[in-house]
FINUGU-402120 format. One record per residue (C-alpha): residue in three letters; x, y, z. Coordinates in steps of 0.2 Angstrom, whole numbers, padded with zeros to 4 digits, always signed. Layout:
BEGIN
ALAXYZ...
***
This chain:
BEGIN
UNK-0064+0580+0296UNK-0073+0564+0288UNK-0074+0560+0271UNK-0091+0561+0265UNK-0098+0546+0260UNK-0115+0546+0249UNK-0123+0530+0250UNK-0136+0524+0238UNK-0152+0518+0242UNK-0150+0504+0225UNK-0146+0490+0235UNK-0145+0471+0228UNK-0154+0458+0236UNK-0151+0438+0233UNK-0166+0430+0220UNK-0171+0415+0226UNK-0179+0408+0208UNK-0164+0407+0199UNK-0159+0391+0196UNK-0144+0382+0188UNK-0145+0362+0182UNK-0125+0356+0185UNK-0117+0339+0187UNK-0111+0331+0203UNK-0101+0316+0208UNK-0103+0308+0225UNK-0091+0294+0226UNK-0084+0282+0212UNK-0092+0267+0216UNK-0110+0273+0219UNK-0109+0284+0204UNK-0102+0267+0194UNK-0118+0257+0201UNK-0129+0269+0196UNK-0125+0268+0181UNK-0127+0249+0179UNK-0143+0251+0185UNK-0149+0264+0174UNK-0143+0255+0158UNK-0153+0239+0167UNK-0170+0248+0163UNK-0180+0242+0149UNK-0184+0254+0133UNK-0203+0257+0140UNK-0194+0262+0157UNK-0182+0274+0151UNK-0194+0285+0140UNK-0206+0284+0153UNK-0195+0293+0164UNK-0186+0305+0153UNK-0203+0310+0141UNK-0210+0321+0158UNK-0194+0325+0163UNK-0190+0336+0147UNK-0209+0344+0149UNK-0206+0351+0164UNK-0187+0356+0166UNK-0189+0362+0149UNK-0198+0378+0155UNK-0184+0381+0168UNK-0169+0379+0159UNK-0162+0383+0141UNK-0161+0369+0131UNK-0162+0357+0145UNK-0156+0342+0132UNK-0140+0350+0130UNK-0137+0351+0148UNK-0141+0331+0150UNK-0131+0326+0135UNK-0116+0339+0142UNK-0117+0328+0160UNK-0117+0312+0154UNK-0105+0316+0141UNK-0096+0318+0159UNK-0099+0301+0164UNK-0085+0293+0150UNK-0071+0288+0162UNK-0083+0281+0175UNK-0091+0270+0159UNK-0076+0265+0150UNK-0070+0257+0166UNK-0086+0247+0166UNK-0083+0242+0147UNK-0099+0253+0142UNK-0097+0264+0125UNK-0106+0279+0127UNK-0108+0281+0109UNK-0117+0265+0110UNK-0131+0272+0120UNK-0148+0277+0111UNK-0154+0295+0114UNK-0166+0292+0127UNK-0154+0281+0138UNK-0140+0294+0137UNK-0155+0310+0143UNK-0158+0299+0158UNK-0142+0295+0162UNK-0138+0313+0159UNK-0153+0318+0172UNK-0148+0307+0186UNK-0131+0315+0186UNK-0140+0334+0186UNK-0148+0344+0200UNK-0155+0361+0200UNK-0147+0374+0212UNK-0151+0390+0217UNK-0138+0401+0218UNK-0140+0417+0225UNK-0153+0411+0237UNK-0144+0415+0253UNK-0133+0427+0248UNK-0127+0442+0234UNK-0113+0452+0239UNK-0094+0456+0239UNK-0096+0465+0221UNK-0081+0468+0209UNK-0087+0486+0195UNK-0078+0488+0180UNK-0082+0498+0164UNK-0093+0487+0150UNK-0084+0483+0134UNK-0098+0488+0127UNK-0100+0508+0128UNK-0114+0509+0112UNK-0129+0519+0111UNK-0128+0527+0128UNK-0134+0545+0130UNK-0119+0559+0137UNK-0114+0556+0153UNK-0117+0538+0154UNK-0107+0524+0156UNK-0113+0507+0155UNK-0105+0496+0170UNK-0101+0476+0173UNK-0105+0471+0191UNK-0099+0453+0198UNK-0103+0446+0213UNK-0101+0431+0224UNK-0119+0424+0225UNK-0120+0410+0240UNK-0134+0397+0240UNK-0134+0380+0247UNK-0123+0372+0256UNK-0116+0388+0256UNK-0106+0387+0240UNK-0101+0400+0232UNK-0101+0406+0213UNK-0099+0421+0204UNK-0113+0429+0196UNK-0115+0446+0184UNK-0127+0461+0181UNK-0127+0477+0170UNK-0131+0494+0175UNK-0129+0511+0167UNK-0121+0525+0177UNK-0124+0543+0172UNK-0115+0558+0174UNK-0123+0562+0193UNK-0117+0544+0196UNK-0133+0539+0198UNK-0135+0521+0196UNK-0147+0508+0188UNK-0147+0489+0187UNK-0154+0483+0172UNK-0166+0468+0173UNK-0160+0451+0174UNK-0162+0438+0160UNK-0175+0423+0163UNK-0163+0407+0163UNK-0146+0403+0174UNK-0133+0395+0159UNK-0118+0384+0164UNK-0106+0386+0154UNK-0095+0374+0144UNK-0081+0370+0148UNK-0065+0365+0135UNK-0047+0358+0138UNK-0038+0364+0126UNK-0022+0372+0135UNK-0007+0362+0136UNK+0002+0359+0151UNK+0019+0363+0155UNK+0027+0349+0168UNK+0036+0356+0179UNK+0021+0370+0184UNK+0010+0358+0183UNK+0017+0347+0195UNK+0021+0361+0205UNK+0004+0362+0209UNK-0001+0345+0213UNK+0011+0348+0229UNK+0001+0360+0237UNK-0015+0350+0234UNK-0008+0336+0246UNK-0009+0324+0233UNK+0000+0309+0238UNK+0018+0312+0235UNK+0022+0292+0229UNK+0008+0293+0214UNK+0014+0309+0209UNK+0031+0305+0207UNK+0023+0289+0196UNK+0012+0300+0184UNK+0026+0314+0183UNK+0038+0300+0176UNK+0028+0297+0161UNK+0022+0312+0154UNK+0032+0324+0144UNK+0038+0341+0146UNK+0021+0347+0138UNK+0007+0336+0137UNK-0012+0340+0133UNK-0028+0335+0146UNK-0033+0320+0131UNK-0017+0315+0137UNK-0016+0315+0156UNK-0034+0307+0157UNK-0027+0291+0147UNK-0012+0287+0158UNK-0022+0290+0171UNK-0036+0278+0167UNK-0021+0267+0161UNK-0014+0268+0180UNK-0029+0267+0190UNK-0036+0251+0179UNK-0017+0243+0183UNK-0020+0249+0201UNK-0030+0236+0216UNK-0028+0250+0229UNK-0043+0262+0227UNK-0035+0275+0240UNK-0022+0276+0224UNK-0037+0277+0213UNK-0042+0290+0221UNK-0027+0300+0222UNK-0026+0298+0204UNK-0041+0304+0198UNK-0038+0321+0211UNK-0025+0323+0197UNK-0040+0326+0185UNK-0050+0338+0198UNK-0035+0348+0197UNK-0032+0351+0178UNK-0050+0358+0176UNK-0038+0371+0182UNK-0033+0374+0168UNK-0047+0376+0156UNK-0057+0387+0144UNK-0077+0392+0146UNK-0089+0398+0134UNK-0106+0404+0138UNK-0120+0404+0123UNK-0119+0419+0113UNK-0141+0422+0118UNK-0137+0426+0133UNK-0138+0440+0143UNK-0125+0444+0156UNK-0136+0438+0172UNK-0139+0425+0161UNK-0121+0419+0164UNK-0115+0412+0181UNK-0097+0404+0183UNK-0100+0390+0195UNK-0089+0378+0202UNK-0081+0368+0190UNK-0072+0355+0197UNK-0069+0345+0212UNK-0058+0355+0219UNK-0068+0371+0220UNK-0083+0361+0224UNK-0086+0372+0239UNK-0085+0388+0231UNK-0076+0402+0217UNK-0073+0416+0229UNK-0073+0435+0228UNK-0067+0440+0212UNK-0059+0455+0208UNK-0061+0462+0191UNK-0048+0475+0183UNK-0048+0481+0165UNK-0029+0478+0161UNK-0021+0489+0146UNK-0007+0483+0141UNK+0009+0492+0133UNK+0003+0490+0116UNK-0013+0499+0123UNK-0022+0481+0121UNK-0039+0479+0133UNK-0040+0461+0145UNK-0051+0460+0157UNK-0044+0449+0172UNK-0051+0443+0189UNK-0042+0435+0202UNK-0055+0423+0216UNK-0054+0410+0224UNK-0057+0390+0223UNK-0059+0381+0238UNK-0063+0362+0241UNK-0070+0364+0259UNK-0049+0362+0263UNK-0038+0368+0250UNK-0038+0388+0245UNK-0030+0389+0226UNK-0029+0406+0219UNK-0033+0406+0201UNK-0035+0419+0187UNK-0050+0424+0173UNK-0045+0431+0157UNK-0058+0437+0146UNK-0061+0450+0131UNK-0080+0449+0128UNK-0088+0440+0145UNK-0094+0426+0134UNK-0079+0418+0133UNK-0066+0416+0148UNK-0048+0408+0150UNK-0045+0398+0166UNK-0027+0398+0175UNK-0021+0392+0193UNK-0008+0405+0199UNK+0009+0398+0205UNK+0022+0402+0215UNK+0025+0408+0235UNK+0017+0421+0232UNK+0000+0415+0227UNK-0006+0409+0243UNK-0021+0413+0253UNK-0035+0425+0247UNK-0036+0442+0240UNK-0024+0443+0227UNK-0027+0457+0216UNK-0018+0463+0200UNK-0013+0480+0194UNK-0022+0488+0179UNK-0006+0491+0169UNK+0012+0485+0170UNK+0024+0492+0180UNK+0040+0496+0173UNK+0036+0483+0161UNK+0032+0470+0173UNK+0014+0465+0180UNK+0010+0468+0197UNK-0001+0462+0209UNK-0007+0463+0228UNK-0005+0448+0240UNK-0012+0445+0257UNK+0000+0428+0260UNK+0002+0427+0276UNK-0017+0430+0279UNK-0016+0448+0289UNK-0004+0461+0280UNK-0003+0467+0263UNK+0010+0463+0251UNK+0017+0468+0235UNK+0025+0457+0221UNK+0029+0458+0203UNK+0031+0447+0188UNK+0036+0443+0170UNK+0022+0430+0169UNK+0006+0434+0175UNK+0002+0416+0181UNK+0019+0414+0189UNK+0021+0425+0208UNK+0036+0426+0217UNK+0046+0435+0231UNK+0032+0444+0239UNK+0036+0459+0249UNK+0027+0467+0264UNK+0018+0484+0258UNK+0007+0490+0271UNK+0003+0480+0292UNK-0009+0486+0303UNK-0008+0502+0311UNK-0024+0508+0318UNK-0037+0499+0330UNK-0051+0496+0317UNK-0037+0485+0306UNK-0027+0477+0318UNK-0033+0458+0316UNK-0033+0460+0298UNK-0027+0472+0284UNK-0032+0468+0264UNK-0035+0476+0247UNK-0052+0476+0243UNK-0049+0476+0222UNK-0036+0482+0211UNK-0028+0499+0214UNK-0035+0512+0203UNK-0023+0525+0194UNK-0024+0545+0199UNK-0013+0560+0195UNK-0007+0559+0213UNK-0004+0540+0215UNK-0011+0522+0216UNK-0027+0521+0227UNK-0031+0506+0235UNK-0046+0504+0243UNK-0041+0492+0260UNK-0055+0482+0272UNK-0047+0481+0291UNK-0053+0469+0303UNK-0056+0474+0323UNK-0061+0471+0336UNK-0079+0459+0339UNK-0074+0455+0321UNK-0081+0470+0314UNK-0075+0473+0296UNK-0073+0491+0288UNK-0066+0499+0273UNK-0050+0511+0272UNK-0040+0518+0259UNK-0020+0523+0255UNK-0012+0529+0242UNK+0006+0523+0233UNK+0018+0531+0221UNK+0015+0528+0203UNK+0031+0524+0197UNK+0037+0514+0215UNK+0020+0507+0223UNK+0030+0501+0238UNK+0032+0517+0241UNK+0016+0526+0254UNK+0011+0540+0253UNK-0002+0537+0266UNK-0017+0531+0272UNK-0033+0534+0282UNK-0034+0536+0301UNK-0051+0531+0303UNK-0063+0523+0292UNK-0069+0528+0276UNK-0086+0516+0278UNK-0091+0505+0291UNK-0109+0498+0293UNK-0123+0507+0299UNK-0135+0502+0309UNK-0148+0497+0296UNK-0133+0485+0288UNK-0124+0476+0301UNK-0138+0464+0301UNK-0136+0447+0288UNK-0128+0432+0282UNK-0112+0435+0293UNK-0116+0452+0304UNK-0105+0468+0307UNK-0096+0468+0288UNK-0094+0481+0275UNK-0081+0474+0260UNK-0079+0478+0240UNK-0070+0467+0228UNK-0067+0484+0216UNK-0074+0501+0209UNK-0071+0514+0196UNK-0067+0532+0194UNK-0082+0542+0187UNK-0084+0561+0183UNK-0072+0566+0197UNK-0080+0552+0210UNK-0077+0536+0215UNK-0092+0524+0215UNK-0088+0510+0227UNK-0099+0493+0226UNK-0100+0484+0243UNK-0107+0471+0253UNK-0118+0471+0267UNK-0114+0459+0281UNK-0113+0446+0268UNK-0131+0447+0262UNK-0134+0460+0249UNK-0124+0474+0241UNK-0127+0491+0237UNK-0116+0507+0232UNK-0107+0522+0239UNK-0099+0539+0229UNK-0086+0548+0238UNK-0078+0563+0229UNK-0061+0557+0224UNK-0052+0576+0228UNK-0058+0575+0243UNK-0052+0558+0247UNK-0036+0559+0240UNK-0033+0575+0248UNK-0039+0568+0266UNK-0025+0553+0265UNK-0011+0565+0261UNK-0016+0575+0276UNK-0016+0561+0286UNK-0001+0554+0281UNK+0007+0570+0291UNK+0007+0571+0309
***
């Protein structure tokens, strides 16, 4: 007998109108031209260009000035190497060096989809039975690169779903380094970024044990400006991409939650933040974090990394380390385990693994949990979130891979107290796509980056061949009862 799957007809579709204004780079040189040529243009020529420029990006964007005088303020390494003092610009000059340095992008205009649910810290003023939900998403637009994007809805106690309007304006966040570094983890890094081995050596041997990012940057600059080979140059300055790594964002306190976009923030996630999977972490001490593994990718390089936040205004930014933190799709367990955090890890790219760890940024000794067993998961098995906790074990909700690429959800269940430990899993499919969703950005997909447990159900958020999203209940007895069953012969 099959599960029954109720699928709602909400569904969420990409919005082509939202736009974000963010700061690129497109080679050192150019960018350090430009510049000289900008600062060339008279007084006249300068207000003449920024005066309509402000009229009409102004009615797009939130305080578009702040987002000029946030990218040029970008632009300081590139102008102290040409002996310009930023703070010797006049207000109009540093706008239009800002603006030429800026470019709107939409960002859910190709695709909205692999969505992560977790409860609002916010559960005010609701009425009985409702529960007031956070949904993330990866929202794909040009060049197809990827960023992760928010709503709000309100659940009530039939599990009926509703999204909440979204906000007018895209915001950017800022973004502040103010984490030290420790060396040795640091450096660790920088070897599986393929950073050239010789330069790092170099930097490694002047900076301390700990050192802050105002630090890095000027030996850095001090090593590139001593430095006549630019492939050097440029090795060093990947050094910079990477410690955006480690950095802190804030959103403005007016904004709403749809408002707030986390977009690639560095170089070496210039091609996309991928899939995050949200969890609302207790701790022993019965303290609430909100985590999210995802995924940066430079158009090469895949680096794990990991959001912290307690109010979604304000996030903390951390690479994950160690052999365990390799590939995509790691996800972290909503409490400790035995006293130690635990996570999910698909490392070698088709099985699924289990590790744990004193220090949440710091995964080692994976071991194998769950391979391929049945047809529709034999090219690829994966968690598709952080397991959630039931009286009768650890569910974790799985996406298998077969054959003509077809992708499809499942589900096992894992001892509380030992999760490497199964207690079984699905035969077939607990949702595949039908045929009025096989049809979008990538065809043939169903996948869910995490759901929650409400009023006896589990209401599951997924994508839609890589297009939209929409949302599925499936009674959690029911389920739980199905995969003990099939776990017996």
């Amino acid at each position: 007998m099959r599960i029954h799957v109720e699928r709602h007809a909400v569904k969420v579709f990409p919005d082509s109108k939202r736009v974000i204004a963010r700061y690129f780079f497109n080679g050192e040189q150019r960018g350090k031209d430009l510049i000289a040529r900008v600062l060339q243009l008279s007084h006249e020529e300068v207000f003449d260009l920024v005066s309509p420029l402000l009229q009409e990006f102004s009615k797009r964007h939130r305080n578009i000035t702040r987002i000029l005088y946030r990218n040029c303020n970008r632009l300081k390494p590139f102008t102290d190497s040409l002996g310009i003092h930023l703070n010797d610009l006049n207000h109009w000059q540093r706008l239009l060096l800002g603006s030429y340095f800026t470019h709107e992008y939409s960002i859910e205009s190709a695709a909205f989809f692999n969505p992560s649910m977790i409860e609002d810290p916010d559960q005010m003023d609701l009425e009985d039975g409702q529960k007031r939900i956070i949904i993330s998403f990866r929202a794909v637009g040009e060049g197809h690169i990827s960023s992760i994007a928010f709503r709000r809805a309100i659940i009530d106690k039939d599990n009926n779903i509703n999204i909440l309007p979204v906000g007018n304006y895209v915001d950017e966040a800022e973004m502040v380094h103010d984490t030290p570094f420790e060396k040795e983890l640091f450096f660790e890094k920088i070897v599986t970024a393929r950073i050239d081995n010789k330069v790092v050596e170099a930097l490694k041997a002047r900076m301390k044990d700990k050192f802050d990012y105002d630090t890095l940057q000027r030996v850095v600059i001090d090593m590139q400006n001593c430095e006549p080979d630019d492939t050097v140059k440029t090795e060093l300055e990947k050094v910079l991409w990477l410690s955006d790594s480690y950095s802190n964002i804030s959103f403005s306190l007016d904004t709403d939650i749809s408002d707030r976009v986390i977009f690639p923030l560095s170089e070496l996630e210039r091609k996309g933040v991928e899939d995050a999977r949200f969890v609302r972490f207790v701790d022993e001490d019965g303290t609430v974090v909100y985590y999210a593994t995802y995924t940066a990718f430079d158009g090469a390089l895949i680096m794990p990394k990991l959001l912290q936040t307690n109010d979604f205004y304000d996030f903390g930014i951390r690479p994950l380390h160690g052999a365990g933190a390799k590939n995509k799709g790691l996800a972290l367990f909503p409490r400790k385990i035995k006293g130690k955090y635990a996570m999910l890890s698909r490392v070698d790219g088709c099985n699924n693994y289990l590790m744990y760890s004193n220090d949440i940024n710091l995964w080692e000794n994976p071991k194998l949990l769950q391979k391929p067993i049945y047809p529709w998961e034999l090219v690829q098995l994966g968690n598709c979130g952080s397991p959630i906790e039931t009286p009768e074990g650890w569910l974790i909700i799985t996406h298998g891979v077969g054959p003509m690429r077809k992708y499809v959800l499942g589900a096992g269940l894992f001892d509380l107290d030992d999760p490497s430990k199964e207690i079984g899993r699905l035969k077939e499919p607990l949702l595949a796509p039908t045929m009025d969703e096989r049809e979008g950005y990538v065809p043939n997909v169903v996948y869910s980056c995490g759901g929650i447990l409400n009023n006896g159900k589990l209401l599951l958020p997924y994508g839609l061949s890589d297009y939209s999203s929409s949302f599925a209940t499936i009674d959690l007895n029911a389920l739980l009862d199905k995969i003990k069953s099939d776990a017996h012969p």
